[in-house]
N, C-alpha and C positions, 0 to 999 in steps of 0.2 A: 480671610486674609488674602484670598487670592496666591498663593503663591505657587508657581510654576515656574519651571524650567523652560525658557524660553532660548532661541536661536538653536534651538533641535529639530530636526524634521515633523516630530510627535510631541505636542506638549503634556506632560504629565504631571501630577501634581506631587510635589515634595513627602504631605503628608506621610502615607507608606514607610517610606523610609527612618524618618524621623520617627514613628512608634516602634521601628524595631530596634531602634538605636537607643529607645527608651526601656522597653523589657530587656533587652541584654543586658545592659547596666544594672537595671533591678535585678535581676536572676545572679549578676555573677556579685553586685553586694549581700543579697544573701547568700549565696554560697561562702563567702568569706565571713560573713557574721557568724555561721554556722560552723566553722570550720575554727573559729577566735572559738566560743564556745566548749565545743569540743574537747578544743585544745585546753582551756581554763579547768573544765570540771572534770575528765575521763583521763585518766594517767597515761594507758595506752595508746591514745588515741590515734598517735599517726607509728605506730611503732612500725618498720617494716623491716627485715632483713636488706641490707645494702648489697649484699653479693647477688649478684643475678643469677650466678649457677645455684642455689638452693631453689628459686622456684622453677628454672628449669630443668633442676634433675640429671644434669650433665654430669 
């Protein structure tokens, strides 16, 4: 397809960028499918204490 960045000193090609913009996306909808999951079948699953001085012992 030819695509580049042109009126730059350096031309470089788009591509690059565009598959990181691709795996990001993939990695963080599974992180959320996995996290939907999670959530659906493990009771605990995101259970945390909300006071912050319990995990830091203050």
């Amino acid at each position: 397809m030819n695509e580049q960045i042109w009126g730059a000193t350096i031309q470089f090609p788009l591509w690059p960028s565009k598959m990181a913009i691709s795996v990001a996306t993939l990695l963080l909808s599974v992180q959320f499918l996995l996290d939907a999951v999670g959530t659906l079948l493990i009771r605990d699953f995101h259970r945390h204490p909300d006071d912050a001085e319990v995990h830091a012992h203050v």
